[in-house]
BATORFI-252366 format. One record per residue (C-alpha): residue number from 1; x negated, y negated, z negated. Coordinates in steps of 0.02 Angstrom, whole numbers, padded with zeros to 5 digits. Layout:
BEGIN
(NUM; (X; Y; Z))
...
This chain:
BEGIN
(1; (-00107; 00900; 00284))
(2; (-00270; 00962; 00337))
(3; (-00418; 00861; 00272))
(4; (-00521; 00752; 00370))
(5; (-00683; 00838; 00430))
(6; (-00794; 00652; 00415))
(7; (-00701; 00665; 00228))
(8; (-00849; 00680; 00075))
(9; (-00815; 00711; -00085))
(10; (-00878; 00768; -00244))
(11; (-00817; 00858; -00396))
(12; (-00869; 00927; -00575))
(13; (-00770; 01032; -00698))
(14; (-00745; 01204; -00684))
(15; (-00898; 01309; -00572))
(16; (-00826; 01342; -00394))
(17; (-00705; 01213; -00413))
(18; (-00656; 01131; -00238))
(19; (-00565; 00984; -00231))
(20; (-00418; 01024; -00117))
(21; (-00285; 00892; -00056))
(22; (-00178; 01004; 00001))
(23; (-00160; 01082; -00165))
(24; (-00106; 00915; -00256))
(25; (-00022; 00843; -00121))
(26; (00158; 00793; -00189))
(27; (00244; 00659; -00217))
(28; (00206; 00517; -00292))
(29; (00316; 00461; -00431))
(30; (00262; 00288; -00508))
(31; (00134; 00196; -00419))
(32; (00093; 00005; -00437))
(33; (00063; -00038; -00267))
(34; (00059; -00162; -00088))
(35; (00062; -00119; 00067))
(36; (-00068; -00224; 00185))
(37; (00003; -00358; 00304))
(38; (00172; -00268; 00322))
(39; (00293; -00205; 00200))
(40; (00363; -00283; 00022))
(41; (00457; -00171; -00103))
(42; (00611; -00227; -00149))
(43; (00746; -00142; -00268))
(44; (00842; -00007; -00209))
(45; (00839; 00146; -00317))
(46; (00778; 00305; -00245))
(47; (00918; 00443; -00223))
(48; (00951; 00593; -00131))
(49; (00980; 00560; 00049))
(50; (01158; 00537; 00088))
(51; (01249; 00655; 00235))
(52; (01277; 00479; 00340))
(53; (01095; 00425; 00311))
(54; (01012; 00377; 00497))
(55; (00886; 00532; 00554))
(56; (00782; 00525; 00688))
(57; (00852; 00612; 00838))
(58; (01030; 00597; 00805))
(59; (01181; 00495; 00822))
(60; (01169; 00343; 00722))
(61; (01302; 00346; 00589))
(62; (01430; 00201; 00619))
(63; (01434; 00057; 00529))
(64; (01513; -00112; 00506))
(65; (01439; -00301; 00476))
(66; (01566; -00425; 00433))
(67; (01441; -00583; 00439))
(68; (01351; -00603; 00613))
(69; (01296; -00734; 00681))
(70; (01219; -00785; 00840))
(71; (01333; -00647; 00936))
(72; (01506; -00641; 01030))
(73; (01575; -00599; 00860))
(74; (01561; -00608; 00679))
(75; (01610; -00431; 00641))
(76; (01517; -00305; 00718))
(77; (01505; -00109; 00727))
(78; (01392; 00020; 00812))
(79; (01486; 00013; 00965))
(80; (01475; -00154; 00998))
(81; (01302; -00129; 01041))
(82; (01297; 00047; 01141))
(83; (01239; 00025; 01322))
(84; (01090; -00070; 01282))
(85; (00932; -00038; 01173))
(86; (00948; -00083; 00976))
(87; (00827; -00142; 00870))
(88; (00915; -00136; 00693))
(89; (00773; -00238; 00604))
(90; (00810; -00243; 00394))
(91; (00712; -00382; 00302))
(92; (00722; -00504; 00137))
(93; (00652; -00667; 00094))
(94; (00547; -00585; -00030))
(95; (00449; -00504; 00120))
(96; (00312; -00621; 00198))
(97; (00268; -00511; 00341))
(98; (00448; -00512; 00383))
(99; (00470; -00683; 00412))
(100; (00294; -00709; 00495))
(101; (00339; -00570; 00628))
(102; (00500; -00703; 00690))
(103; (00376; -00764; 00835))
(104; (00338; -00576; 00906))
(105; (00516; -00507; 00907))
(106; (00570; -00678; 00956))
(107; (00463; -00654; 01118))
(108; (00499; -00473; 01140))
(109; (00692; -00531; 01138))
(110; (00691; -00652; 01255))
(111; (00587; -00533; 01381))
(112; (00695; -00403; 01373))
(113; (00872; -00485; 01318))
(114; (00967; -00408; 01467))
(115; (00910; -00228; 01406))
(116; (00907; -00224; 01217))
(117; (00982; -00316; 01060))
(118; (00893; -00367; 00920))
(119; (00977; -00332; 00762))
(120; (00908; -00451; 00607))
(121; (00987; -00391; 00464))
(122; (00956; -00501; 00314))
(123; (00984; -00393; 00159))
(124; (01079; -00545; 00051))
(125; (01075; -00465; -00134))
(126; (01054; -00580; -00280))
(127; (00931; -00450; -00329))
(128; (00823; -00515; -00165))
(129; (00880; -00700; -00178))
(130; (00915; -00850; -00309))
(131; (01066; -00810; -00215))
(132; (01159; -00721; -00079))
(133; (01137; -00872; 00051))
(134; (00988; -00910; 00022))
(135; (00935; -00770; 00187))
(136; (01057; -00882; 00277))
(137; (00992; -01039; 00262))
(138; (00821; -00998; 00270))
(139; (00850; -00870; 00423))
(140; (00948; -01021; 00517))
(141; (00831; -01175; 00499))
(142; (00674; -01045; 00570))
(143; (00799; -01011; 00712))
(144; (00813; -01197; 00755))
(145; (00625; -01234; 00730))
(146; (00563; -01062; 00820))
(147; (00724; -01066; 00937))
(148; (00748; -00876; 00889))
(149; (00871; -00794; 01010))
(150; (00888; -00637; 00887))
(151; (01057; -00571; 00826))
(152; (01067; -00587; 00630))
(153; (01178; -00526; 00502))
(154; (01174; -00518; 00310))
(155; (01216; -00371; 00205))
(156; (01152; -00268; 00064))
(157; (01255; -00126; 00045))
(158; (01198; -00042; 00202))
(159; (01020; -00036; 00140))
(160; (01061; 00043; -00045))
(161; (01192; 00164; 00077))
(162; (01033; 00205; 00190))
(163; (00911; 00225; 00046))
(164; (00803; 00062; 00123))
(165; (00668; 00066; -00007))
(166; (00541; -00052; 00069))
(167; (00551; -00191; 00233))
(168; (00538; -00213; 00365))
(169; (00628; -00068; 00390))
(170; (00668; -00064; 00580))
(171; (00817; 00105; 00668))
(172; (00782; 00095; 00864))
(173; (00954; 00158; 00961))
(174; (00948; 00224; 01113))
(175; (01108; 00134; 01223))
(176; (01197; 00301; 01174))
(177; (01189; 00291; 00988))
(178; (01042; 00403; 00965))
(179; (00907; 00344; 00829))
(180; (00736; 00366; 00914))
(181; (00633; 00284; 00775))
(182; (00619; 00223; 00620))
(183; (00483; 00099; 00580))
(184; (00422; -00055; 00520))
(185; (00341; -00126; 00667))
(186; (00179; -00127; 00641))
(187; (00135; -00068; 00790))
(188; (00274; -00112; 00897))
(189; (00218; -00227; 01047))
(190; (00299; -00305; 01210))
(191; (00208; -00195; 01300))
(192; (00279; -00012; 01203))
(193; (00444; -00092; 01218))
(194; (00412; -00087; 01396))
(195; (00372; 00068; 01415))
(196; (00536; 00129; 01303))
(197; (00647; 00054; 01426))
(198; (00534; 00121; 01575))
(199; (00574; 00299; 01502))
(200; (00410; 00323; 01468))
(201; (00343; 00419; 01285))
(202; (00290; 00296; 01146))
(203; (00208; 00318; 01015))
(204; (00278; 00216; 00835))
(205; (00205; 00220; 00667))
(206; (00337; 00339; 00574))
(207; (00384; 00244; 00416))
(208; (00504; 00400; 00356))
(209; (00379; 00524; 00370))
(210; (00238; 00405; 00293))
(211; (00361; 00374; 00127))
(212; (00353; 00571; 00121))
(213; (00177; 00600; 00139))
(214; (00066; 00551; -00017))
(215; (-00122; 00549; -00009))
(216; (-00136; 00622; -00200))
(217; (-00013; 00632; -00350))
(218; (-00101; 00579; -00516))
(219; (00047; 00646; -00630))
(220; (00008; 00838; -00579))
(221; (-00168; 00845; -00626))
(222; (-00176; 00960; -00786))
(223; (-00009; 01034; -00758))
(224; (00021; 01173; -00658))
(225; (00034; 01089; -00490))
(226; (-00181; 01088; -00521))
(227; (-00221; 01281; -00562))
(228; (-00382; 01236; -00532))
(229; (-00377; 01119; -00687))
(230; (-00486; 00986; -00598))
(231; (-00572; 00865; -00719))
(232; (-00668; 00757; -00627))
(233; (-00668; 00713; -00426))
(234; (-00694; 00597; -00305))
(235; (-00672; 00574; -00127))
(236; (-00665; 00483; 00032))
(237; (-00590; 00529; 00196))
(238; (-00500; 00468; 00327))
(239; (-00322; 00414; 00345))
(240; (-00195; 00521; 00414))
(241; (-00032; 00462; 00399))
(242; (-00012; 00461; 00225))
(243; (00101; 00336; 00132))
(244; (-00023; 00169; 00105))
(245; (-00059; 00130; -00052))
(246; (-00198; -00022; -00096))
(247; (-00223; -00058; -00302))
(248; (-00249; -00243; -00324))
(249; (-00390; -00213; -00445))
(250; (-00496; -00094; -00552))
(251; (-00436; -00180; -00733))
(252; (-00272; -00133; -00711))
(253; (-00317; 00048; -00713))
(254; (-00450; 00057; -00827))
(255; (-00321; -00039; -00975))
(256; (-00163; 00048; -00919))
(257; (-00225; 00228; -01025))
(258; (-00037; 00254; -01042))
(259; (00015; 00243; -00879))
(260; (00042; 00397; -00784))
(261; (00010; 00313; -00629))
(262; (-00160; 00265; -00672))
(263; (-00233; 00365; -00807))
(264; (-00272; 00527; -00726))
(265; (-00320; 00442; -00560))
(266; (-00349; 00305; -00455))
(267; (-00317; 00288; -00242))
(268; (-00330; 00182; -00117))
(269; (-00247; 00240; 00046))
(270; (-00241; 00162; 00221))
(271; (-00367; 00020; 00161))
(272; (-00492; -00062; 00315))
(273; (-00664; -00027; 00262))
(274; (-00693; -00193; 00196))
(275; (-00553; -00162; 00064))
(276; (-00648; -00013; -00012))
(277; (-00809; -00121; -00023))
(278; (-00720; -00248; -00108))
(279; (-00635; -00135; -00218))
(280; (-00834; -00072; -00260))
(281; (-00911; -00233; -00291))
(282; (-00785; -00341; -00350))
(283; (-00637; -00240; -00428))
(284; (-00520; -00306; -00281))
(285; (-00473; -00232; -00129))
(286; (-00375; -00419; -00072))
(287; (-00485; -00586; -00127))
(288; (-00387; -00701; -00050))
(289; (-00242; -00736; -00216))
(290; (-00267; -00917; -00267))
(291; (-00226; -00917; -00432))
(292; (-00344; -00758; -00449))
(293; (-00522; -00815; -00555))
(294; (-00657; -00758; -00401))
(295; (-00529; -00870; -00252))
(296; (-00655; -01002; -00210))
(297; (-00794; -00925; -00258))
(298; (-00799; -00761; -00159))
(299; (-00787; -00745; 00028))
(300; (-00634; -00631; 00063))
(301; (-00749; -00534; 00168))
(302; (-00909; -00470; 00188))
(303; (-01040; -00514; 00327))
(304; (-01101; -00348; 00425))
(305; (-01284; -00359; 00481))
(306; (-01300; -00190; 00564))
(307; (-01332; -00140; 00731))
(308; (-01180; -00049; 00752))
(309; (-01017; -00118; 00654))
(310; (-00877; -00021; 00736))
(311; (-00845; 00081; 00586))
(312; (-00763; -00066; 00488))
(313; (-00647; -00115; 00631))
(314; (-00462; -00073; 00596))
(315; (-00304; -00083; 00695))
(316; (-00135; -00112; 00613))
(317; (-00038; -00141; 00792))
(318; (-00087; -00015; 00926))
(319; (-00209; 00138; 00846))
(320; (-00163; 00145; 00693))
(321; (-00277; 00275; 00644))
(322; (-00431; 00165; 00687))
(323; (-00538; 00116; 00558))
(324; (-00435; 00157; 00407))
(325; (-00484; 00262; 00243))
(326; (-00424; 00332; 00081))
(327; (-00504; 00326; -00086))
(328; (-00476; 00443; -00212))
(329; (-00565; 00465; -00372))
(330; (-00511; 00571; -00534))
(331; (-00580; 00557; -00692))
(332; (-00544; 00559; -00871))
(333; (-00499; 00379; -00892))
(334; (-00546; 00347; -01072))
(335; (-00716; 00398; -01045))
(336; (-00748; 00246; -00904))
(337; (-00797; 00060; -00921))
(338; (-00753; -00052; -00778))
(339; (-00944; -00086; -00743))
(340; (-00962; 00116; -00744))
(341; (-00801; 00131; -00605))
(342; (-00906; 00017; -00491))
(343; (-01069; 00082; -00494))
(344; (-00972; 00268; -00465))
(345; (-00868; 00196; -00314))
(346; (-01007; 00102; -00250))
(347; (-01086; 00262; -00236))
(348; (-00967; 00359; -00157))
(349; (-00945; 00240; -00019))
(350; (-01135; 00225; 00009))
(351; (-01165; 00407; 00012))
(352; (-01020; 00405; 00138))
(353; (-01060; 00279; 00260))
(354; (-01250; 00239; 00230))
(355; (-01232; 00063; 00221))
(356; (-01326; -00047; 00096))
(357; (-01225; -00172; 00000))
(358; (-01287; -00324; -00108))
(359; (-01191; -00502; -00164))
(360; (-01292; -00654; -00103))
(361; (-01256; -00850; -00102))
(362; (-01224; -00909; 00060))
(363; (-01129; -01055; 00146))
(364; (-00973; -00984; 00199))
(365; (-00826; -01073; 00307))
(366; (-00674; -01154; 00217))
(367; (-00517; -01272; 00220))
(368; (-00499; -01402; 00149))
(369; (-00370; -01516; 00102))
(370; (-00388; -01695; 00110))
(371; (-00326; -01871; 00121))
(372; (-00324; -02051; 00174))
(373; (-00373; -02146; 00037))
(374; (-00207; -02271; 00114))
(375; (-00090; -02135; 00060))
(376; (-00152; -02078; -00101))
(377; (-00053; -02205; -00215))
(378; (00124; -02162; -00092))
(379; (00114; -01963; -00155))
(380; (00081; -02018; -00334))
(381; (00204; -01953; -00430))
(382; (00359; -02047; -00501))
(383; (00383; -01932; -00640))
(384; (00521; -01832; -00703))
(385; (00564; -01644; -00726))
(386; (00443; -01566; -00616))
(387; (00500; -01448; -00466))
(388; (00468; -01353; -00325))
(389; (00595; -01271; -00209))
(390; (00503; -01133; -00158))
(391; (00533; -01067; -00350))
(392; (00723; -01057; -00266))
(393; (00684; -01013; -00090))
(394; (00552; -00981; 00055))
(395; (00456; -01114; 00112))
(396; (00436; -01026; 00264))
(397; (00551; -01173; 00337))
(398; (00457; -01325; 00218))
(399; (00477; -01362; 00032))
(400; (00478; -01531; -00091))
(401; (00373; -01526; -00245))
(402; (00408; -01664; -00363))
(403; (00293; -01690; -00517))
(404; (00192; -01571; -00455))
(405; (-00022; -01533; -00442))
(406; (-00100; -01546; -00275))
(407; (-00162; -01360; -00316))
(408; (00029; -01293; -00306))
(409; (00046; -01391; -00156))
(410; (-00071; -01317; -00061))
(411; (-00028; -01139; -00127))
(412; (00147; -01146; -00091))
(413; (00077; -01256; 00089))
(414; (-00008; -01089; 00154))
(415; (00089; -00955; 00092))
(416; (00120; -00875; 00261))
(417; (-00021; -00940; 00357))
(418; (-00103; -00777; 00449))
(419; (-00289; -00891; 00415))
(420; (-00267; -00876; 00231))
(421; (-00320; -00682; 00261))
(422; (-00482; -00748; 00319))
(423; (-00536; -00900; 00235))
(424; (-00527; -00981; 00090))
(425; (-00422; -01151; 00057))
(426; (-00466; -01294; -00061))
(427; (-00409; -01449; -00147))
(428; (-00536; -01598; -00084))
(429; (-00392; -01744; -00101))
(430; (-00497; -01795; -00253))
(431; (-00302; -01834; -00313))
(432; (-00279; -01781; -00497))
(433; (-00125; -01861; -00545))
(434; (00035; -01715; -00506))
(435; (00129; -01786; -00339))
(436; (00307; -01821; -00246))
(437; (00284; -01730; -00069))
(438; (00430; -01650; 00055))
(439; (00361; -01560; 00206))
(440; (00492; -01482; 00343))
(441; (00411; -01370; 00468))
(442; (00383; -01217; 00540))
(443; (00241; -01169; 00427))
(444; (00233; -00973; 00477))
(445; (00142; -01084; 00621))
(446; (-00052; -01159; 00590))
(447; (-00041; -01325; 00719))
(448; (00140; -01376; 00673))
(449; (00088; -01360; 00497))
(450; (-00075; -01480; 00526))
(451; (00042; -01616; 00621))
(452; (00173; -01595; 00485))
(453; (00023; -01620; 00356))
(454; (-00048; -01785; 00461))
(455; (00119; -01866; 00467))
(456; (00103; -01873; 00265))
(457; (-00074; -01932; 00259))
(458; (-00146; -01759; 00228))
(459; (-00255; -01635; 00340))
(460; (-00334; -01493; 00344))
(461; (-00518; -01497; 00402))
(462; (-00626; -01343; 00426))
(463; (-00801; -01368; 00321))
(464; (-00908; -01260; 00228))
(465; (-00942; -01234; 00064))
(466; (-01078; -01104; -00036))
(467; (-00990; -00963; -00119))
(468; (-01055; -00764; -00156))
(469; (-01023; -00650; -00022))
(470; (-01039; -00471; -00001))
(471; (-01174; -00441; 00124))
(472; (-01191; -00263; 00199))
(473; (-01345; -00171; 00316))
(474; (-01407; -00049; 00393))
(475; (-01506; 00055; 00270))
(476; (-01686; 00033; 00288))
């Protein structure tokens, strides 16, 4: 991987010493990380690849489902699907992009259902699920609510068979049997599917290649994998296909001194520029958890007052390679405070981008939750061992709390709600006695989750509230 010519970096240690990523590219072997809007780990155990294990360009290898549903059959092998397209699309209910993707490959289906089939194959393990129906029942009352016209099937032993380490995981077939992709749709539109069936060359982000390709490998420093012997270096640049990698927050790596995936160096890889300047001033790349200490009182994102903000726009659909960075800094880890990991990061990305950054008050936009004093006494709670469903299965389809705090309900309320990304969403019931509430909707969706909400006394209302927010400019 050749380095990014924008890239700067700095390093310190032995005279001459260059700080080369082609030198300590490898892979990674323990990391403690998420992947941004799209993929969810789950539990397979990496392996060596298998002979029968799907590769890009050539046949498929066969295979055999013995529960399908919403097809001619219930069994079903490769062949039954040659002569069309086939969109072999692995997921779990642990995986929230998954489930909120339904809608787009719902509509790409129905477009094109003469011409391809849509494969969803829920991986049913009891590893993934309280247990193995759980997919089922969740994956069939979001196809009567969304009306999904998408094949499904459940297994698990495929994926542990096809080393699936992470989902979505999606195999597009050719109608001969030929695997032309492997991805996780990301960037897979209506309009690229279009194109694929016009003939024409697409362009897919390449999920094999991207668990192959690692942005930097903490566990070689000092070894001989690092002949150089670099002891200290830092470095921005941009992302180029690498496998993404966002840290939740500094604290983990400054306690974890034992941790070979943290004590000899810290990354950030395929994060937005935002990310990195939350990651800077905060010690978070993602501000939006709600039982995290700073949700309600720090704007998930800053403002940009600058003439020119282009440089923090991203694309995760089309060009992926728009607007996206890695961070990479090495340093002896038992010589850093948090407060001393800040001020060093802050200063890389300011040197890099020539931005300045400081944390004001401001009014920012919220939800919040409320409701009519009438139906404030009817969710009161009647006591009894508290619950909540969603501890059992996704709410993706609705949930019932009983004996409950408003707090969970909301949490559990907007789990998959693409606004919660953005803004911020609070309790302003003024109920503090726990409650008795069942919703049932489609609450992937943001208006059929406000009538569901209304037909229980509840709304959410869009207000504003003052909290600190990262505030970047134009250096004077």
């Amino acid at each position: 991987m050749k380095q990014s010519p924008n890239a700067r970096q700095r390093s310190y240690g032995l005279k001459d010493v260059v700080f080369s990523l082609k030198k300590i590219l490898m892979k990674i072997k323990h990391t403690l990380s998420i992947t941004f809007l799209f993929t969810t780990y789950f539990y397979c155990t990496a392996r060596q690849p298998a002979l029968d294990t799907p590769q890009v360009g050539k046949q498929m290898p066969e295979f055999v489902l013995n529960n399908v549903t919403h097809f001619k059959k219930k069994e079903a092998s490769l062949n039954d699907f040659k002569g069309k397209w086939l969109f072999m699309d692995f997921w779990s209910t642990g995986c929230t992009s998954c489930i909120k993707s339904f809608h787009k490959v719902n509509d790409i289906t129905k477009t094109y259902q003469d011409k391809i089939n849509w494969l969803m194959v829920g991986i049913n393990s009891s590893i993934n699920n309280k247990d193995t129906k759980t997919i089922e029942t969740v994956y069939e009352r979001l196809s009567e609510m969304q009306e999904l016209k998408m094949i499904s099937a459940y297994d698990s032993a495929l994926s542990q068979k096809w080393d699936i380490h992470s989902v979505p995981h999606i195999f597009i077939i050719d109608p001969n049997g030929i695997l032309k992709f492997i991805t996780d749709g990301r960037d897979l539109t209506k309009e690229k599917v279009n194109e694929l069936l016009d003939g024409k060359h697409i362009s897919l982000f390449d999920k094999a290649k991207a668990e192959h390709l690692n942005f930097f490998d903490p566990t070689t420093i000092n070894s001989n994998s690092n002949p150089n012997g670099i002891i200290y270096s830092s470095s921005v640049s941009k992302w180029n296909g690498e496998k993404q990698s966002i840290y939740y927050e500094i604290d983990q790596y400054i306690k974890a001194q034992d941790d070979k995936a943290y004590k000899n160096g810290f990354s950030m890889v395929m994060a937005p520029l935002y990310m990195l300047y939350n990651m800077a001033y905060f010690g978070k790349s993602y501000l939006t958890n709600p039982y995290d200490s700073l949700y309600g009182k720090v704007y998930p994102t800053p403002i940009l007052e600058m003439k020119d903000s282009s440089v923090f726009e991203f694309d995760f659909t089309t060009n992926l390679v728009k607007g996206t960075y890695n961070y990479n800094v090495l340093i002896p880890n038992k010589t850093i405070s948090k407060e001393k990991f800040l001020m060093l990061m802050q200063q890389d990305i300011t040197r890099t981008f020539n931005y300045t950054a400081n944390i004001e008050t401001r009014s920012m936009p919220i939800w919040k939750l409320k409701a009519n004093s009438a139906d404030k006494a009817k969710l009161k709670t009647k006591s009894g061992e508290p619950y909540n469903s969603a501890r059992k299965e996704p709410m993706a389809a609705g949930f019932t709390l009983k004996n409950k705090p408003v707090k969970e309900f909301l949490i559990t309320l907007t789990h998959y709600l693409s606004e919660k990304t953005k803004h911020t969403f609070l309790d302003d019931t003024g109920i503090k006695d726990n409650i008795d509430i069942s919703i049932s909707a489609d609450l992937t969706d943001f208006k059929k989750t406000i009538e569901a909400l209304r037909k229980l006394g509840l709304d959410l209302v869009f207000d504003k509230t003052e909290m600190q927010v990262l505030v970047i400019k134009d250096n004077e």
